[in-house]
Structure formats: C-alpha cells, structure tokens
TIBA-535264 format. One line per field, with one value per residue (C-alpha): residue number from 1; residue in three letters; x, y, z. Coordinates in steps of 0.1 Angstrom, whole numbers, plus 2048, in hexadecimal, padded with zeros to 3 digits. Layout:
// TIBA-535264
resi: c(NUM; ...)
resn: c(ala; ...)
X: c(X; ...)
Y: c(Y; ...)
Z: c(Z; ...)
// end
This chain:
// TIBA-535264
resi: c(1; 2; 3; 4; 5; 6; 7; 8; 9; 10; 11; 12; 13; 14; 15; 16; 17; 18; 19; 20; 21; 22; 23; 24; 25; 26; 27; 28; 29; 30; 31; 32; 33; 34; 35; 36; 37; 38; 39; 40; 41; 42; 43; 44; 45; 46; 47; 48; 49; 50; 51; 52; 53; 54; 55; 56; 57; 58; 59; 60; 61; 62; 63; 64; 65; 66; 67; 68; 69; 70; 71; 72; 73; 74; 75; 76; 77; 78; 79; 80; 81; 82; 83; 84; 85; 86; 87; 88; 89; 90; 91; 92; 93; 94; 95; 96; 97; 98; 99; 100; 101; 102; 103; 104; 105; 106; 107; 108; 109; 110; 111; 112; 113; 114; 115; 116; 117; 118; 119; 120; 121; 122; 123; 124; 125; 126; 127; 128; 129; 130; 131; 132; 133; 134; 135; 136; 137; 138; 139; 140; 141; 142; 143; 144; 145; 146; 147; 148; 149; 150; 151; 152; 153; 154; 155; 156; 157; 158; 159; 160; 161; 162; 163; 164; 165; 166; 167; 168; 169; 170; 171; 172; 173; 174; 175; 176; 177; 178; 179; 180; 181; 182; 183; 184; 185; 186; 187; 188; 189; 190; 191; 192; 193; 194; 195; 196; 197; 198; 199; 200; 201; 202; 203; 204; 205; 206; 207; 208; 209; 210; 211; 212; 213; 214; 215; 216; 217; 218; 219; 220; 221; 222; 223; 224; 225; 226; 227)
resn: c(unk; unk; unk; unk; unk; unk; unk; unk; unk; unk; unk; unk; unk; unk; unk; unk; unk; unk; unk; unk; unk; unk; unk; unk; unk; unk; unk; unk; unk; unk; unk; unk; unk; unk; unk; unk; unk; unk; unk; unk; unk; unk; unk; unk; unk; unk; unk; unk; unk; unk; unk; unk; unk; unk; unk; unk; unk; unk; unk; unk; unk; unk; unk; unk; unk; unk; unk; unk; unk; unk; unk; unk; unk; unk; unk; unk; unk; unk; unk; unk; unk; unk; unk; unk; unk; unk; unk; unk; unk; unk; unk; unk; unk; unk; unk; unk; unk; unk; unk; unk; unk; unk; unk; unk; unk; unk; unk; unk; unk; unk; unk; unk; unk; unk; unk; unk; unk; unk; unk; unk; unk; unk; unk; unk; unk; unk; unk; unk; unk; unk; unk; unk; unk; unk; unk; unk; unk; unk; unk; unk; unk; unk; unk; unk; unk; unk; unk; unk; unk; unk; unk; unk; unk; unk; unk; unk; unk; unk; unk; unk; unk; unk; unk; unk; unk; unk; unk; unk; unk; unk; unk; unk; unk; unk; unk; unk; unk; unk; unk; unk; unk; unk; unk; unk; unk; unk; unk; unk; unk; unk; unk; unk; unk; unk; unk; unk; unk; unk; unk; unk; unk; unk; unk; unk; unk; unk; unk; unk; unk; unk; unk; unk; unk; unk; unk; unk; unk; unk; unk; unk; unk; unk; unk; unk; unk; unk; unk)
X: c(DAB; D9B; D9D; D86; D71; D6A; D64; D4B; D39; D3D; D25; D0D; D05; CFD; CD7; CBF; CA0; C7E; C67; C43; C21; BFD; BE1; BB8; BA4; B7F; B7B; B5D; B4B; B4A; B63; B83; BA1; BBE; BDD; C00; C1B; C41; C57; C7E; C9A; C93; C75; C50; C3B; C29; C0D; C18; BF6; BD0; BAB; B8B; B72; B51; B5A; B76; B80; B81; B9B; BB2; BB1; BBA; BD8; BE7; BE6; BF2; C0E; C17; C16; C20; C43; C42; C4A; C6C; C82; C9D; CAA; CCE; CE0; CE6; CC0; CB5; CCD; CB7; C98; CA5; CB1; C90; C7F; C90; C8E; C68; C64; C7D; C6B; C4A; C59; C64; C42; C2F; C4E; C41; C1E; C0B; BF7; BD6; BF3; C06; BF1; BE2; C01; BFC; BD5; BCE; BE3; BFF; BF9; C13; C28; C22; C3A; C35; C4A; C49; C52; C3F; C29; C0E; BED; BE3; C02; C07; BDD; BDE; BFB; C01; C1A; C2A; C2C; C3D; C67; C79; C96; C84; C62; C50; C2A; C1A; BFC; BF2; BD3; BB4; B8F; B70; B52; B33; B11; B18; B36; B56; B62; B83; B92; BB7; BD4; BF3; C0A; C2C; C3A; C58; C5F; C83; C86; C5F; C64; C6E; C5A; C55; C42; C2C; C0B; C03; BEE; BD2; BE3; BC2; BC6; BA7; B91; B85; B9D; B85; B79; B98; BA4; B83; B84; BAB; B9F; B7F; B95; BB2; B9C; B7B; B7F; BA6; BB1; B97; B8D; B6F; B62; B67; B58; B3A; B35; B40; B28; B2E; B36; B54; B6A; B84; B95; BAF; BB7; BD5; BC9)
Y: c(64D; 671; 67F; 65D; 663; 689; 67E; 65F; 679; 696; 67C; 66D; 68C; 69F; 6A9; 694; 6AE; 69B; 6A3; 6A3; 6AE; 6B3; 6A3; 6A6; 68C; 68C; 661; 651; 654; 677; 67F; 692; 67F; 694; 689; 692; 681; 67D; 672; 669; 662; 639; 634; 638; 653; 646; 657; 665; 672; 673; 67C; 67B; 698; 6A1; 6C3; 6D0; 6EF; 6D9; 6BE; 6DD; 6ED; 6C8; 6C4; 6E2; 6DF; 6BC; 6C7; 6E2; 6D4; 6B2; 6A1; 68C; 6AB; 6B2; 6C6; 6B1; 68F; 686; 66B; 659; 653; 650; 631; 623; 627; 61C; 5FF; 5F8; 5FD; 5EB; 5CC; 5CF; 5CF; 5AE; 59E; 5A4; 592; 575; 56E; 572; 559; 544; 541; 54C; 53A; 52D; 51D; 510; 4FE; 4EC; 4E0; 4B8; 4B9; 4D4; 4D0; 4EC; 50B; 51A; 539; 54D; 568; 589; 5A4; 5CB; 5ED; 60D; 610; 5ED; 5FD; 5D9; 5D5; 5F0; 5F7; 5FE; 619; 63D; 646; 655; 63C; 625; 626; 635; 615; 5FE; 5F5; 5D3; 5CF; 5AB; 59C; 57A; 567; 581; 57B; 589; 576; 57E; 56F; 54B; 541; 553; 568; 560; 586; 582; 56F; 56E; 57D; 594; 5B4; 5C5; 5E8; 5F7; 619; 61D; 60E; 5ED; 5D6; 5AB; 592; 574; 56C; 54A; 537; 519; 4FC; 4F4; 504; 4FE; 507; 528; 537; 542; 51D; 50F; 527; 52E; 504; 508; 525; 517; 4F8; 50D; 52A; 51E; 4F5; 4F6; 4E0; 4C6; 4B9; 4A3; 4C1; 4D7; 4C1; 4BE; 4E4; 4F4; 50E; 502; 4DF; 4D3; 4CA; 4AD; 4B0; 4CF; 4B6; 49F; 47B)
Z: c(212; 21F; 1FE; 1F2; 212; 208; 1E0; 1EF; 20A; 1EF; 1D4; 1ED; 1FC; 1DB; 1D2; 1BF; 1B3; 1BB; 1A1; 1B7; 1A1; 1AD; 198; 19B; 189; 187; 18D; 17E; 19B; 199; 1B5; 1B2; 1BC; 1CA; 1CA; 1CA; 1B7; 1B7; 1A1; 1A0; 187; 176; 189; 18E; 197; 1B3; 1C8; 1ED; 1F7; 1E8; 1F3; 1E2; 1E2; 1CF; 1CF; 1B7; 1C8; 1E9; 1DA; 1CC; 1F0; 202; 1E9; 1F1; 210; 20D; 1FB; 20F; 22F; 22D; 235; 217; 1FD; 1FB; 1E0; 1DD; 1F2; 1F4; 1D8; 1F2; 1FC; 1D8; 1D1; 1F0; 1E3; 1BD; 1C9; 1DB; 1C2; 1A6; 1C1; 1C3; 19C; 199; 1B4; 1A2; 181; 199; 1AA; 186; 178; 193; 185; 1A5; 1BC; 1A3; 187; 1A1; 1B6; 197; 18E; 187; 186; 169; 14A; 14A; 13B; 122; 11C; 0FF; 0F4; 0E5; 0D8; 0CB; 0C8; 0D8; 0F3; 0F0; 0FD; 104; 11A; 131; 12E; 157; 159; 147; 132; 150; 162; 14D; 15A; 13B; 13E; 14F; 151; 15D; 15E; 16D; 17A; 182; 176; 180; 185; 191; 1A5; 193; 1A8; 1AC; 18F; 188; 169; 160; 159; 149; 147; 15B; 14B; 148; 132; 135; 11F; 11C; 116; 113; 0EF; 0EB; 0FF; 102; 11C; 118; 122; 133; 121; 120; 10F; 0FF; 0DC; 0CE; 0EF; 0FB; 112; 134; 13A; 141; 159; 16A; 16F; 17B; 192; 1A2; 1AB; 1C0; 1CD; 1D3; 1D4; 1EA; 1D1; 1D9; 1B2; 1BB; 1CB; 1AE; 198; 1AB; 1B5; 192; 182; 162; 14D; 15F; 143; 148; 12C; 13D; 156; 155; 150)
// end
C-alpha cells in the first residue's frame, strides 16, 4: 500500500503548464480593453483580469503590471488542482445543456396557453459561423464544446423585438458539430410574432392572458393559442 501511496502522491502532485496570454483590443467605442487570459488543457480560455483605457500606451502599462503583480498568474498548478477545475467546469457546461433542455422560463411558463413550439435539428461538419457567431476560434474546447442561449429580446420604445431563438449546438473536436433550434409550430407564419406574443404574456403580462390581450403593441393573434 505505500508504494500505491508514493505512485498516487507522485501523479497528483506533478505540474500542469498554464498557458496565460495578454491581449489589447481597440472596442468599438474607441477604448482599449486590457486583459489577460489563461488557458488550460480541454478547456476554455477565460478572462482573469481586464480594464478599459483611451490611451493605448496606458492599457499596455496596466497589463503588465497586472500581470506581473497579480496572484492570479501562475506558471504551472498541480494535476491535482487541474482535475478540480476540469471537473467544474465540465459540470457548468452540462448544467447549461440541462437548463436550455428545459426550455427556460418564457417556453415554460406558456406551457398549456401558447401552442408548443418544436425542435428542429441540424447537423455538419467544420466550424458553422452561424453557430458559434459569439466565441473565437480559440475559444471553442478542442473535444468538447457546447454553445446555448434561451429565447432573447430587446425592448425597443414601447413593444418588444423578439431577437433569436432558444436553442443548442454542440461541436466535437472543433469539426463535427449538431443542435436544434426551438421553433414556432406555425409553419406558414412569420417567426417574431409568435414569440414576441409568447414573451409579452410571461414577462410583461405574469401570465395574465386577458391582460396581454388588452395591452399588446401589436394585433394579438389567437390563433398561437391552444383553443
């Protein structure tokens, strides 16, 4: 049993290099944004400090300093540590897929008053611009990556603009990749009207339909209801 406990201590105790980059992006805005980056084996980079500046030189002197001085920068972190954080982090990007599976808040609270909206499928090969839109190429995991959002819109003066469906993409070894959007059951109508009439009933009505058919901004439309 010691000569297990000195193999076991010997392979949790070894070195994992942490790969940390600086990067300064002139934003649309025209500010730099500073920030420093690290990266580890299977997962994503993810940001560990930023500022924003108007002056360039300014942003490059901050970062250094950042990176310098700061206890987050480290060489190397034990195996040991880094199957923590793996594990964390693989249990974040399953518990995303689960609360998207779910449907979220504005499809599920509809449930029995708007008629259901479907799943449709997709499939492909390479890097799907329309998919993974939001993230970098270096961002994507090279094994596993998942990418999810639930039903999005903006307020604009006094209606709503429905912005995208809910939906969910996963890409194995940043090639193959499949998901599914969810869908308005209504085939033949425009897409934004039904959910804009699904989300004014959750989020601005609280599920009260005589309400939202009174206080909608636009022709309230009974036909995506369940009779």
């Amino acid at each position: 049993m010691k000569i297990l406990d000195k193999i076991i201590k010997y392979f949790f105790n070894r070195k994992i290099k942490v790969r940390n980059f600086k990067e300064v992006k002139c934003s649309d805005t025209g500010y730099y944004n500073a920030a420093i980056y690290t990266k580890l084996p299977f997962m994503k980079k993810y940001c560990v400090w930023s500022t924003y500046t108007k002056n360039i030189n300014e942003a490059y002197d901050k970062i250094d300093k950042a990176y310098m001085n700061s206890f987050f920068v480290k060489d190397v972190i034990t195996l040991n540590s880094y199957i923590d954080r793996l594990w964390l982090y693989l249990k974040d990007e399953w518990l995303n897929v689960i609360d998207i599976i779910g449907d979220g808040d504005v499809i599920k609270k509809s449930k029995g008053v708007f008629k259901k909206p479907v799943k449709k499928w997709y499939w492909g090969f390479g890097i799907n611009k329309r998919v993974f839109k939001p993230v970098s190429n270096d961002c994507i995991n090279p094994i596993l990556y998942i990418n999810n959002w639930s039903v999005s819109w903006k307020p604009k003066y006094d209606y709503i603009c429905f912005e995208d469906n809910a939906q969910m993409w996963v890409c194995l070894f940043k090639h193959f990749w499949f998901g599914y959007k969810i869908v308005s059951p209504m085939k033949e109508d425009f897409e934004d009207s039904y959910w804009e009439q699904m989300i004014w009933y959750v989020n601005y009505c609280d599920c009260d339909l005589k309400k939202a058919e009174e206080t909608y901004f636009g022709k309230w439309n009974k036909k995506y209801l369940i009779k």
